[in-house]
C-alpha positions as CSV (number, residue, x, y, z in Angstrom):
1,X,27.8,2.8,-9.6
2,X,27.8,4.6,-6.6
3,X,24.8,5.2,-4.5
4,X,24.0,8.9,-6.6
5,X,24.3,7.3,-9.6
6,X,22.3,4.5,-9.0
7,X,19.6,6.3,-7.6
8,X,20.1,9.5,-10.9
9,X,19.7,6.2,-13.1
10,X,16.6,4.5,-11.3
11,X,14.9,8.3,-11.2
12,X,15.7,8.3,-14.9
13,X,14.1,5.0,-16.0
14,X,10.6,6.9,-15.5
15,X,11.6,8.2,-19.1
16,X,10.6,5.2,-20.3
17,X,6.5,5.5,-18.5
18,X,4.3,2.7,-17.4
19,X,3.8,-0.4,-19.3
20,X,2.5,-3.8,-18.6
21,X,3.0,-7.3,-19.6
22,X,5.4,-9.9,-18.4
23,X,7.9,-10.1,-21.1
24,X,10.3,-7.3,-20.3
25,X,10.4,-8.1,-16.6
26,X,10.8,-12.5,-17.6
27,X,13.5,-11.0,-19.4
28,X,15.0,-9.0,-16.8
29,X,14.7,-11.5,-14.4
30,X,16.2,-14.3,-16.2
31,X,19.4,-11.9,-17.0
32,X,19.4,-11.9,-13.2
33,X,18.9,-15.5,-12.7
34,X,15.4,-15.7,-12.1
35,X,15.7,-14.5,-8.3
36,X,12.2,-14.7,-7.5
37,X,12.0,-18.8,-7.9
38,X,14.3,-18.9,-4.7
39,X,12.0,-17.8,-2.1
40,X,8.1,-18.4,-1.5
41,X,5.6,-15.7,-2.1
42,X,2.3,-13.8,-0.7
43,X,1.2,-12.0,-3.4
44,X,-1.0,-9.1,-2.7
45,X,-3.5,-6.9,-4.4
46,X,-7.2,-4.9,-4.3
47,X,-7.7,-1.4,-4.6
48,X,-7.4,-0.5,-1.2
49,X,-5.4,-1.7,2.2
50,X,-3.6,-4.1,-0.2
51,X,-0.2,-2.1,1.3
52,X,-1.0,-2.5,5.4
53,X,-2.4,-5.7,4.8
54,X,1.5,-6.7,3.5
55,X,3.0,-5.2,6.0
56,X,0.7,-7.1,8.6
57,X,1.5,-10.6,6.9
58,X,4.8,-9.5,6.8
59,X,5.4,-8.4,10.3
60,X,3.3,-12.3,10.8
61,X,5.9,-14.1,9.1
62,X,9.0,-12.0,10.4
63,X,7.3,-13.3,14.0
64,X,7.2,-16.5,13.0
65,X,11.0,-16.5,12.8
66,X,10.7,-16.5,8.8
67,X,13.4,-13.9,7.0
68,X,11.1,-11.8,5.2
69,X,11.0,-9.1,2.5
70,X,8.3,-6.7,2.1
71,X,7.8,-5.3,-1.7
72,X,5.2,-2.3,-1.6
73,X,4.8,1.1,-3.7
74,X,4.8,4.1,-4.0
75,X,6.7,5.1,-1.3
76,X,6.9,8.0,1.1
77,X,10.3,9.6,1.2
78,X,12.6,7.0,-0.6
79,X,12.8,4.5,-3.3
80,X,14.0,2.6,-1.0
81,X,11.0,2.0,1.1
82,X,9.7,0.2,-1.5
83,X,12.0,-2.7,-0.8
84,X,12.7,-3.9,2.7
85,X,13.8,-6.9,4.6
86,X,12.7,-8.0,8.2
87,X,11.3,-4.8,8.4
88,X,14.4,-2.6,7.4
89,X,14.1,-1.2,4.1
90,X,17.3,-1.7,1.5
91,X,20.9,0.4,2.4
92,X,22.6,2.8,-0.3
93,X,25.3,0.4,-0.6
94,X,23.3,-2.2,-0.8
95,X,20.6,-0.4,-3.0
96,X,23.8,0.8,-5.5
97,X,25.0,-2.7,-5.8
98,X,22.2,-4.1,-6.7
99,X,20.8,-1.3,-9.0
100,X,24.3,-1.8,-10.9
101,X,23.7,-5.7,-11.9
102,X,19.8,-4.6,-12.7
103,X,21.7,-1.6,-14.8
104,X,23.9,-4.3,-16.3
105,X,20.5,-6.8,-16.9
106,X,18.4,-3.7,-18.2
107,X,20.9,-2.7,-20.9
108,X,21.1,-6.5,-22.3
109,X,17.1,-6.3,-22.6
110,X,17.2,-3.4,-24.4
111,X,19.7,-4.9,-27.3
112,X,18.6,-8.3,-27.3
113,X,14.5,-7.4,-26.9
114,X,11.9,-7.0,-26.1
115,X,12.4,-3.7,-25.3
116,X,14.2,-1.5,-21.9
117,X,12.0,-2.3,-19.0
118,X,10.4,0.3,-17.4
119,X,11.4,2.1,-14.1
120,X,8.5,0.0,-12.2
121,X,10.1,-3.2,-13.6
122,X,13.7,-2.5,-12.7
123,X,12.5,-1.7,-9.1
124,X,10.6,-5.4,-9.0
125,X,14.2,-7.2,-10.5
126,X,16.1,-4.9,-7.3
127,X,13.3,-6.3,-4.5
128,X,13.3,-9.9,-5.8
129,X,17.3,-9.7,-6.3
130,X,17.9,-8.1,-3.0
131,X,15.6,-10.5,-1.1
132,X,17.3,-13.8,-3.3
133,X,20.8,-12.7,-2.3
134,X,20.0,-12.3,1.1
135,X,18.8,-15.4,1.9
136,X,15.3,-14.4,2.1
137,X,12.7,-17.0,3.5
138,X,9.3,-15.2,2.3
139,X,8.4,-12.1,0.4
140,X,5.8,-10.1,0.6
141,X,5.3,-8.4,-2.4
142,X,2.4,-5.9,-3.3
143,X,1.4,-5.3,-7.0
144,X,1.6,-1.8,-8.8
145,X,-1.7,-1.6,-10.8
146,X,-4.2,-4.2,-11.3
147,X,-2.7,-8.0,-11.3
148,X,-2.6,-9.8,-14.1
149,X,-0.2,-7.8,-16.6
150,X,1.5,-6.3,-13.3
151,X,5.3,-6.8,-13.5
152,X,5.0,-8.3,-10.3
153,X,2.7,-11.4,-11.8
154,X,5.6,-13.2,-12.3
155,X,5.7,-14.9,-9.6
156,X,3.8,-18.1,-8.3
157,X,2.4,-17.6,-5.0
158,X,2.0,-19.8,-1.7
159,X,-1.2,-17.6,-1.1
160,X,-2.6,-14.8,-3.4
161,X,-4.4,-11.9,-1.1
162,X,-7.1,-9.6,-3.2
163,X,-8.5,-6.7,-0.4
164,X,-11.3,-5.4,-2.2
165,X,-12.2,-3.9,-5.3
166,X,-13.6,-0.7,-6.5
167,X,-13.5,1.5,-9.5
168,X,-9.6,2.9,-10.1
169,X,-8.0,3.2,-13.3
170,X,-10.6,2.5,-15.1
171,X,-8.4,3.5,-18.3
172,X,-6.0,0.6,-18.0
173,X,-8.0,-1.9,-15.6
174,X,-11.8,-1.6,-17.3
175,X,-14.7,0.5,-16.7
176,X,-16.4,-1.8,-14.7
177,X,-15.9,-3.8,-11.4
178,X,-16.1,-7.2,-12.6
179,X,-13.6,-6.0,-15.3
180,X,-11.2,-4.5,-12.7
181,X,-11.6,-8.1,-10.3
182,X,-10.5,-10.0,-13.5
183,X,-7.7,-8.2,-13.7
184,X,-6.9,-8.6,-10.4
185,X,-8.1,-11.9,-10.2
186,X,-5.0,-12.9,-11.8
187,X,-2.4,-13.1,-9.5
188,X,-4.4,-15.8,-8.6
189,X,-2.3,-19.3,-10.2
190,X,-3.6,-22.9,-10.3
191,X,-3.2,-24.6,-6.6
192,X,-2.4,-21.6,-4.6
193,X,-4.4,-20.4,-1.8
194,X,-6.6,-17.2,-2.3
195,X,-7.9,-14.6,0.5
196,X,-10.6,-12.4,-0.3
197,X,-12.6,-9.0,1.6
198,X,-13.7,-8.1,-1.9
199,X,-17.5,-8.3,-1.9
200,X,-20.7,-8.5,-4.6
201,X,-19.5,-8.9,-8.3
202,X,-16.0,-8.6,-7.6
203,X,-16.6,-11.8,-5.2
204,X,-18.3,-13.8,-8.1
205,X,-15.1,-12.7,-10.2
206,X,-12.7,-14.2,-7.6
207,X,-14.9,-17.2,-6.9
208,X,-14.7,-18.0,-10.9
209,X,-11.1,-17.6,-10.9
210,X,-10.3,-19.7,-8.1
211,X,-12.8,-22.9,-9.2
212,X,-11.3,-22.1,-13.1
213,X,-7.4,-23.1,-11.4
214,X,-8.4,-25.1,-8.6
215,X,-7.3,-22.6,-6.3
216,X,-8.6,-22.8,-2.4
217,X,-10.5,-19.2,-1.3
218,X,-11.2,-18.0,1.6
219,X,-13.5,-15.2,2.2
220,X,-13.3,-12.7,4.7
221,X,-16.5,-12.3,6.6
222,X,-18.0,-15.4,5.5
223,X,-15.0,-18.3,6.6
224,X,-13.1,-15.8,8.8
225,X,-14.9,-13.1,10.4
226,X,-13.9,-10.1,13.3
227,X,-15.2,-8.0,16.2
228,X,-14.0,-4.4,16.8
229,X,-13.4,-4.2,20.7
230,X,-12.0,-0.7,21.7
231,X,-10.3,2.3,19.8
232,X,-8.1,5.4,20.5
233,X,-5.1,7.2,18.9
234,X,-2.9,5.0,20.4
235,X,-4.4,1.5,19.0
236,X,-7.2,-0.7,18.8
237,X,-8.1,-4.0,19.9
238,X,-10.5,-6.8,18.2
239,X,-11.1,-10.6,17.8
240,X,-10.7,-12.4,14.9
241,X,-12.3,-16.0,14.3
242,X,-10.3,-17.8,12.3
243,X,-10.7,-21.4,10.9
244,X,-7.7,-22.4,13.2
245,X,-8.8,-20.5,15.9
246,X,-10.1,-17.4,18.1
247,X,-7.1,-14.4,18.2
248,X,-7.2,-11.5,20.5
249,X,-5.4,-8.4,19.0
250,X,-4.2,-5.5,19.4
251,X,-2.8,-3.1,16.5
252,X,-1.1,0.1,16.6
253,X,-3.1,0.6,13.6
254,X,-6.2,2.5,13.9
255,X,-9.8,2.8,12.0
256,X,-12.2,0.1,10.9
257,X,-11.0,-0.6,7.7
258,X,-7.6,-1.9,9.7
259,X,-9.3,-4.7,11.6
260,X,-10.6,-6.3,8.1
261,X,-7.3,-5.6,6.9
262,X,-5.8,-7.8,9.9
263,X,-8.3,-10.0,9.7
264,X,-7.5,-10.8,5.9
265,X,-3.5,-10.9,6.6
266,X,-4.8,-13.7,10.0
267,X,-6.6,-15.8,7.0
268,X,-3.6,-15.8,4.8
269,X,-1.2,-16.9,7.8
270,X,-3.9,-19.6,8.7
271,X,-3.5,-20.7,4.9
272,X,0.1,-21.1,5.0
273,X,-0.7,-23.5,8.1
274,X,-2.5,-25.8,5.6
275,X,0.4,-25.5,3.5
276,X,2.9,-26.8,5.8
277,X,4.3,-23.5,6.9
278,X,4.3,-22.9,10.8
279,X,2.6,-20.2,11.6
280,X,2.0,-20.3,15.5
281,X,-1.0,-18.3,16.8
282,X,1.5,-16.3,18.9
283,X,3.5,-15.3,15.6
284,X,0.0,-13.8,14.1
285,X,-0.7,-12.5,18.0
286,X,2.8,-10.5,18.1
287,X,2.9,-9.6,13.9
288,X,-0.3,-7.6,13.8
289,X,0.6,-6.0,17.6
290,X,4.1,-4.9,16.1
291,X,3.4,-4.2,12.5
292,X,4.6,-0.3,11.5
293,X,2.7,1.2,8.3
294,X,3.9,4.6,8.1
295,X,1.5,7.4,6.5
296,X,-1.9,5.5,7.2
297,X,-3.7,7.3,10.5
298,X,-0.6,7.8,11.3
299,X,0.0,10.1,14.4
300,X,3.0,12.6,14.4
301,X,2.2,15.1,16.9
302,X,0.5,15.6,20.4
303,X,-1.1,18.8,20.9
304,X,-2.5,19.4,18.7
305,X,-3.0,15.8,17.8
306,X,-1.8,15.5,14.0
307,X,-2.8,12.5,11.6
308,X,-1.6,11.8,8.8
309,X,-3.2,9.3,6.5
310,X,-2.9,8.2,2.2
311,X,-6.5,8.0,1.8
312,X,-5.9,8.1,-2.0
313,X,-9.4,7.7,-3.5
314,X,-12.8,8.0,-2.9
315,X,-13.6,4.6,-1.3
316,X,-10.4,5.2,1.2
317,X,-11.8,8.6,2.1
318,X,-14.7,7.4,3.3
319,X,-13.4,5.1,5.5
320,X,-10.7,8.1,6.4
321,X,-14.2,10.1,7.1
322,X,-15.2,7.2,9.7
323,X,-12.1,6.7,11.6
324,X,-12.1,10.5,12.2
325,X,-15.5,10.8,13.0
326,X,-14.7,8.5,16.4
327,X,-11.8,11.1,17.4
328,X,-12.3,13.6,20.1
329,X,-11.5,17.1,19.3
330,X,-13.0,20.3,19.6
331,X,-11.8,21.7,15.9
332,X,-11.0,19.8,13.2
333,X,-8.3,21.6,10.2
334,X,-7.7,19.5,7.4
335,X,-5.3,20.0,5.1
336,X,-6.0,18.0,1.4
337,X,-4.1,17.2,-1.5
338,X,-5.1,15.0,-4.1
339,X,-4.0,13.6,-7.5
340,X,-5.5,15.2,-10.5
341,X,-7.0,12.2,-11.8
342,X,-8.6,10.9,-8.5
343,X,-12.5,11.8,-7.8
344,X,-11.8,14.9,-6.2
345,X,-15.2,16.2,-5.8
346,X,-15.9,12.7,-3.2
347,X,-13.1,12.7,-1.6
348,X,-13.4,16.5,-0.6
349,X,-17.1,15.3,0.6
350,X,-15.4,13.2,2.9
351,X,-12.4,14.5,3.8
352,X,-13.6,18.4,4.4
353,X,-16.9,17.2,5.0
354,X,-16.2,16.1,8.8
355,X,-13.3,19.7,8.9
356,X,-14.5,22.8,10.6
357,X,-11.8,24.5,8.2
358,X,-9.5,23.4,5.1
359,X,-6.3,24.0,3.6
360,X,-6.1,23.3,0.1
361,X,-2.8,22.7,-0.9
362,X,-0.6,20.9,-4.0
363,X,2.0,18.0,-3.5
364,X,5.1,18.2,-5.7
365,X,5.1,15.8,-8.3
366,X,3.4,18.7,-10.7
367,X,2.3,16.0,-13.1
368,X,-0.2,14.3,-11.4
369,X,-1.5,17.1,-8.7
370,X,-4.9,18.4,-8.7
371,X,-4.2,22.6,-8.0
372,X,-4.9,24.0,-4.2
373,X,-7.6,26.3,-6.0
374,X,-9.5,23.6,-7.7
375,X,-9.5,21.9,-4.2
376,X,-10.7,24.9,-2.7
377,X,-13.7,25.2,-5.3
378,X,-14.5,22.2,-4.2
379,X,-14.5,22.8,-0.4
380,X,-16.3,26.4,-1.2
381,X,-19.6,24.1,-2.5
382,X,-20.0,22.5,0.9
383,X,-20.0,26.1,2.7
384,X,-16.7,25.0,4.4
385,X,-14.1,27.8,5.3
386,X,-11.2,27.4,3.2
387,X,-7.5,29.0,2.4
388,X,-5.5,27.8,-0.7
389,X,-1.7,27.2,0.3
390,X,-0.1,25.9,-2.9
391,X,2.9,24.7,-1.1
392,X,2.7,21.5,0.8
393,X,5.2,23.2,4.1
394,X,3.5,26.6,4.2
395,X,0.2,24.5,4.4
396,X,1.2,22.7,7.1
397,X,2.9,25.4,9.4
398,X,-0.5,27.1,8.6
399,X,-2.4,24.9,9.7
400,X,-0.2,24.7,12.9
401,X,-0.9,28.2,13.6
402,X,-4.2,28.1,13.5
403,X,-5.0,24.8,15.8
404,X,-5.1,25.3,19.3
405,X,-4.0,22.1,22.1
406,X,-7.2,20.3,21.8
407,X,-8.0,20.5,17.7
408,X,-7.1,18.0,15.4
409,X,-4.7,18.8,12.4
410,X,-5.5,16.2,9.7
411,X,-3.4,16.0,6.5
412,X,-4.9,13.7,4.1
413,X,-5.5,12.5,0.4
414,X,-2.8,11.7,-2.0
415,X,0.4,9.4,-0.8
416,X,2.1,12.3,-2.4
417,X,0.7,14.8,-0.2
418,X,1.4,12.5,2.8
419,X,5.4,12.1,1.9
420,X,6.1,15.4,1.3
421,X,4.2,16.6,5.0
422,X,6.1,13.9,6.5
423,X,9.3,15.7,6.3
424,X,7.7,18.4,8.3
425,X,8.7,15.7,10.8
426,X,10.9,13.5,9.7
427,X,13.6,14.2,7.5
428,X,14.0,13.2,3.9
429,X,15.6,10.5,2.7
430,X,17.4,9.8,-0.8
């Protein structure tokens, strides 16, 4: 296949929906010839920062002078962000060729059993295939939903990273949190390391899981903790203390909830250092200084100053609502967009909570978008100004129009929203 056709194929395996389990995917995989056994493995997941705290470790390991591959979703613009290697995400050639043996591999599931893997699966045999064939050191590879029936559980990780934990699809994961941290809590596999900023009844679910395998945790905030030094748009800087040592940083990355993120990704590196890796404190110095995380706080404009960041559920808006609350500004237009199935009376709380005026608007992907008027219902009850811009491009140039040099333009909510807002800036990508 060509590139067209591989990506027309890939786009057409979401026929086929989501599904977990491991059998399709061991299936797939061993039609590939198990790619994922010749490299060694942080697995990562938590309900949120689970994506920037990959592409910190990442960015660690690439420092370190390890060849790397970063695994995350969803993506931004392309499909092919979702697979990258030393900080490059996958060609078209490259991405055809290898979407033509996983074609090849798919097909032979589907007649032999147990059944065609899904669209999420073939994109986990691509990563692991792209990163075997090209000599990868380390992955990085961040789970879909949950853990422990998560096509990515495959694997056998040096070190397992869970983030936190909080209520999110509650219809597949469990109503509950300790339900939702046991499902989690299984990407966590007998004598691997495990890293932890998940808190209360979550934490008692890792801790469990880890004595149960004999796995070695470390907790973030108890056995590695952080200081927040100084903030602006253009970084931050903090101390973490490690168990191998004090590390001054500095990350391009900005808001509180990033410095527990680093501070989780400096415990992981420090675990691979009792694991025989070498991980010099000038790798983890110059990987969380360098790291790039595209769509999280991110800053696309000047004047006005405009942010974009994937605050995709409650818990993440109200760290969104935190960061923003430190930012100078004499207005503040926010322009939300949020999945239909997300809390969207909290995170409008948050998000237009701190906005002197909203734009309610829709992402693309029909499916799973809440409607700009519902959004705007929703701003009405907190007596916040508000305009209803279906379209994600007409809410943006509005809100454009509107801010003067010194006001903030903040787009925020779903990943979605933030993709599709990006091209206002950068151009697509197939």
């Amino acid at each position: 296949m060509d590139y067209a056709e591989a990506r027309s194929w890939y786009l057409g395996l979401e026929r086929f929906g989501s599904k977990l389990g491991l059998d399709a995917v061991a299936a797939l995989l061993g039609r590939l010839g198990d790619p994922h056994t010749r490299f060694s493995i942080v697995h990562v997941t938590g309900t949120n920062g689970k994506g920037s705290t990959a592409a910190m470790m990442a960015s660690i390991l690439r420092s370190a002078g390890y060849r790397t591959g970063l695994f995350i979703s969803p993506h931004l613009s392309t499909w092919r962000e979702s697979i990258s290697l030393d900080g490059e995400k996958i060609g078209q050639q490259e991405a055809a060729a290898i979407m033509t043996q996983v074609r090849a591999a798919c097909e032979a599931v589907e007649r032999k059993g147990p059944r065609h893997p899904t669209q999420f699966e073939a994109l986990t045999a691509a990563g692991f295939t792209y990163f075997a064939d090209s000599d990868a050191n380390f992955a990085v590879v961040e789970v879909g939903i949950g853990g422990r029936r998560d096509a990515t559980n495959i694997v056998t990780p040096e070190v397992a990273i869970i983030t936190n934990i909080s209520l999110e699809h509650t219809a597949i994961l469990g109503d509950t949190v300790e339900k939702i941290a046991a499902e989690k809590a299984g990407i966590i596999k007998p004598g691997c390391a495990v890293v932890t900023a998940a808190t209360g009844a979550a934490l008692r679910v890792i801790e469990e899981r880890s004595h149960e395998v004999g796995a070695s945790l470390t907790i973030v905030g108890r056995d590695v903790t952080y200081k927040p030094l100084e903030s602006g748009i253009e970084g931050q800087s903090f101390l973490v203390h490690g168990r191998a040592g004090t590390y001054a940083l500095t990350s391009p990355l900005i808001g509180d909830h990033q410095v527990v993120n680093a501070a989780t990704a400096v415990a992981a590196a420090e675990s691979l250092l009792t694991r025989r890796f070498n991980i010099p404190g000038t790798a983890i110095v110059r990987g969380i200084g360098e790291v790039r995380w595209p769509g999280r706080l991110e800053v696309v404009q000047l004047s006005p100053l405009v942010l974009l960041d994937g605050a995709k559920d409650a818990e993440a808006a109200h760290a969104l609502r935190r960061a923003i609350d430190k930012i100078p500004r004499r207005h503040l237009i926010a322009v939300i967009g949020i999945s239909s199935d997300k809390d969207i009376p909290s995170m409008v709380r948050e998000i237009g909570g701190a906005a002197d005026l909203v734009i309610a608007t829709s992402h693309r992907v029909v499916s799973r978008t809440a409607t700009s008027t519902v959004i705007a219902e929703e701003v009405r009850k907190l007596g916040k100004p508000v305009e209803a811009v279906p379209r994600v491009a007409d809410a943006v140039r509005r809100a454009l129009d509107l801010a003067g040099p010194e006001d903030v333009i903040l787009i925020a909510g779903s990943v979605f929203l933030i993709g599709e807002a990006r091209e206002c800036w950068h151009p697509a990508e197939l």
